[in-house]
Backbone bond lengths (Angstrom), bond angles and torsions (degrees), N, CA, C in turn:
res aa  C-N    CA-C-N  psi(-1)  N-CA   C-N-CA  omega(-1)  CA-C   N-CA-C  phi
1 X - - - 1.448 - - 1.527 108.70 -
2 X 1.575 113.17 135.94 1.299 93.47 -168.83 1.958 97.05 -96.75
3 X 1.250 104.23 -173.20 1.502 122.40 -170.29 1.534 89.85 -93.46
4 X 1.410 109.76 126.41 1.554 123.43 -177.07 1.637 81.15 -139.10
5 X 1.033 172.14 -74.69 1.235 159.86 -133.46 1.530 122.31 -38.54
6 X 1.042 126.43 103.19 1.554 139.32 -162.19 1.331 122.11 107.37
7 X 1.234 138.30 7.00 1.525 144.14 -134.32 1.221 95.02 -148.06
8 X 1.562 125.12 151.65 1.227 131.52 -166.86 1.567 105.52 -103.90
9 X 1.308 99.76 147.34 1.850 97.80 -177.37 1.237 134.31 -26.05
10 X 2.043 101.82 -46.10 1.318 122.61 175.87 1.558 107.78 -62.41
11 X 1.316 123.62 -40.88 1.197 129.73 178.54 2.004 117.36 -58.32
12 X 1.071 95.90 -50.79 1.709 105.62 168.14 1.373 114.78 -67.27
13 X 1.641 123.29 -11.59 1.388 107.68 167.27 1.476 127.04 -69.91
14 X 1.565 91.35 -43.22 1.605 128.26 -168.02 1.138 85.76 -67.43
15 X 1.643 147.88 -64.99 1.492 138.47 -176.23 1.501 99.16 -54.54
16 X 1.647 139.02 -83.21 1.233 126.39 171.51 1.552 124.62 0.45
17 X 1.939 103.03 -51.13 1.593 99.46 -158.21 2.375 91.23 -79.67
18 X 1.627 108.33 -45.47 1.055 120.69 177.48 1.437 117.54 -31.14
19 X 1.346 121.98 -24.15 1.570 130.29 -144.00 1.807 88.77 -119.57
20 X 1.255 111.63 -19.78 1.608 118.82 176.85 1.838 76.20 82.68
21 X 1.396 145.31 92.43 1.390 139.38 170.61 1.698 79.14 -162.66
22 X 1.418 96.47 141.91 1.684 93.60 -176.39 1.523 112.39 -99.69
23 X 1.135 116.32 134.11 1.528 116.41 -175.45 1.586 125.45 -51.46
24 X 1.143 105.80 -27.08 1.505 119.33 178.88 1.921 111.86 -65.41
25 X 1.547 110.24 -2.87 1.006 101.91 170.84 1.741 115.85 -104.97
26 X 1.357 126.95 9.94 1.362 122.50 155.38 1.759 103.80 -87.91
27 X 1.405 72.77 144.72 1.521 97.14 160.67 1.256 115.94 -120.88
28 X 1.461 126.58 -178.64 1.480 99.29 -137.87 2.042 69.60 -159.88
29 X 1.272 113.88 129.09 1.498 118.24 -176.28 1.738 105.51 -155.85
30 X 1.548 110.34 139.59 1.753 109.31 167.50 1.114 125.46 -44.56
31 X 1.228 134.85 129.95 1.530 135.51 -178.33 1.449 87.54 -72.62
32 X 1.276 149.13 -26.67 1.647 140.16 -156.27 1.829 86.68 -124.13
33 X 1.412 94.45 155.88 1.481 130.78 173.15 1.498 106.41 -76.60
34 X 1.262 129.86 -44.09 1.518 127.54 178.56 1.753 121.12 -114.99
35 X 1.618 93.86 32.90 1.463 94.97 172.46 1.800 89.40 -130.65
36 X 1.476 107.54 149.91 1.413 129.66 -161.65 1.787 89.57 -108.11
37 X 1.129 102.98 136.88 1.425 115.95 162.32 1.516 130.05 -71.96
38 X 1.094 143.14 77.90 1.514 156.38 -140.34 2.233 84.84 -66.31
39 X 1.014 111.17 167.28 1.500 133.24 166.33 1.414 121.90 -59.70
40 X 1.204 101.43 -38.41 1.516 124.56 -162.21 1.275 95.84 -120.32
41 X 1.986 138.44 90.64 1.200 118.66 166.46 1.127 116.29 -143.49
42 X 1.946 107.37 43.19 1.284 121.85 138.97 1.227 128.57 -2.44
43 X 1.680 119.03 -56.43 1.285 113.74 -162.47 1.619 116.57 -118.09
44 X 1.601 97.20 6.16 1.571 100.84 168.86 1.781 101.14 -76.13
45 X 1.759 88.51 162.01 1.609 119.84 -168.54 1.652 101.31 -86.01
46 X 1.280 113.68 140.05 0.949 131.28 169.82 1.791 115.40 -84.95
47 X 1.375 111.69 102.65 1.733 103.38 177.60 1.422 117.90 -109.51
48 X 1.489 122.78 -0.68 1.496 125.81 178.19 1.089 90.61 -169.13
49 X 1.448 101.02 139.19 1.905 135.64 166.96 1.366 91.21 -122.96
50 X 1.605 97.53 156.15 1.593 130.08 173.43 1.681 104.08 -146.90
51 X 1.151 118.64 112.97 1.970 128.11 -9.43 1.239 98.06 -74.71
52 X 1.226 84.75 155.04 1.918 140.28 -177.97 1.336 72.72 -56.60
53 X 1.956 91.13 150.34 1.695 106.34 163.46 1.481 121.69 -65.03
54 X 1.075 111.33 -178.36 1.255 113.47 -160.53 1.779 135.18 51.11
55 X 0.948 85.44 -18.17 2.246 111.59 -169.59 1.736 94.72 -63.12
56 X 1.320 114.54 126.02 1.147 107.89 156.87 1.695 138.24 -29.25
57 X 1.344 119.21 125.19 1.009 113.51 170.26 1.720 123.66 -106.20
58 X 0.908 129.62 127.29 1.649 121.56 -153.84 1.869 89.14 -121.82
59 X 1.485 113.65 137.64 1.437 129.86 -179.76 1.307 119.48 -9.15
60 X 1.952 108.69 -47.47 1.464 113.12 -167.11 1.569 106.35 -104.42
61 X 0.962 117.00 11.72 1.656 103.57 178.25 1.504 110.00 -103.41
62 X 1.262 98.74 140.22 1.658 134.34 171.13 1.003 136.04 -87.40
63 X 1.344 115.89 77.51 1.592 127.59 -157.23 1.681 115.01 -69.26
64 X 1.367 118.33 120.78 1.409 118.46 -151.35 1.929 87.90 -89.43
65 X 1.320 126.89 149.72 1.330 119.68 158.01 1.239 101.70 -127.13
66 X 1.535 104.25 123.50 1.588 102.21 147.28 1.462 134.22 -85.76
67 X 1.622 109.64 142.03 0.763 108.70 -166.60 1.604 116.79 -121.92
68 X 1.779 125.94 154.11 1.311 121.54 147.29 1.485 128.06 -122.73
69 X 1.259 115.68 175.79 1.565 128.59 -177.28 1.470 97.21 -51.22
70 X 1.607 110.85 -69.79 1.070 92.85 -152.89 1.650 89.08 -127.68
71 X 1.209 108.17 151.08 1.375 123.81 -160.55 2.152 104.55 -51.86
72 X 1.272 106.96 -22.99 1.711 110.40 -158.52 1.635 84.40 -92.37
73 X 1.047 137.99 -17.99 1.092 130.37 -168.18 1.868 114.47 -88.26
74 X 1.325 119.27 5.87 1.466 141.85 -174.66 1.650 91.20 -87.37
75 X 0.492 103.97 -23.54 2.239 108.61 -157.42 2.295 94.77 -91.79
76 X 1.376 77.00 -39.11 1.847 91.09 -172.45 1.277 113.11 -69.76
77 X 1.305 134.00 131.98 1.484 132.57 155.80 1.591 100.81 -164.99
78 X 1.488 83.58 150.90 1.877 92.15 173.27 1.794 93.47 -148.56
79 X 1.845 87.55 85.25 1.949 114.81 160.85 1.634 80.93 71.17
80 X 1.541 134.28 46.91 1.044 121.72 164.62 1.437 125.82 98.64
81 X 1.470 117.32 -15.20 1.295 108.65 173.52 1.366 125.90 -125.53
82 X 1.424 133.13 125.49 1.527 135.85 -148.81 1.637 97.75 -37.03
83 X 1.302 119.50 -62.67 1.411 136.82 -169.06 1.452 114.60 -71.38
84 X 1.506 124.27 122.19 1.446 105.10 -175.22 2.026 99.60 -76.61
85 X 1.071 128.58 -31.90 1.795 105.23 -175.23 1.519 113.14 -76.84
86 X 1.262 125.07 12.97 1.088 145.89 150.66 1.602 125.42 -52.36
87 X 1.617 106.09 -50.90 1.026 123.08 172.69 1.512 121.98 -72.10
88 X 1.118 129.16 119.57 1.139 144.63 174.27 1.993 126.42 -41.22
89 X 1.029 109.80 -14.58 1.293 125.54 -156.43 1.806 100.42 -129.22
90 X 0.995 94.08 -4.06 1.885 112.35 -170.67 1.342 90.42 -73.43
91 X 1.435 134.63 163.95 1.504 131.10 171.15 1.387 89.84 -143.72
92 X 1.706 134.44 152.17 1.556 124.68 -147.03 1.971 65.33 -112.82
């Protein structure tokens, strides 16, 4: 599996296509629970793949990436969701 962590979707295709690995096998998901994945998210940051880099990749697997807007927002969570009053368990 190669190392996509920091790199924008569009960027992990172009490595995918570079590597001869076909792009159609990422999938592409919110790193946060209360942020929606827009249509167009070319240019969101990649902060976690499954499998982990380096991890074998075998013909049929579909490497999931999560993704965010903006790259600083990968580091952030409160129990999963970008926004802490978002979170359910948050008390104001």
């Amino acid at each position: 599996m190669p190392a996509l962590h920091s790199r924008t979707y569009e960027q992990a295709r172009t490595e995918f296509s570079r590597q001869d690995l076909s792009p159609a096998r990422l999938t592409a998901a919110a790193q946060h629970k209360d942020v929606t994945l827009p249509r167009d998210h070319d240019g969101w940051y990649i902060c976690d793949t499954s499998p982990r880099p380096g991890a074998p990749l075998p013909a049929t697997t579909t490497v999931t990436v999560r993704l965010a807007q903006d790259f600083s927002d990968c580091t952030t969570s409160f129990n999963g969701y970008l926004y802490e009053k978002n979170d359910p368990s948050s008390t104001p």
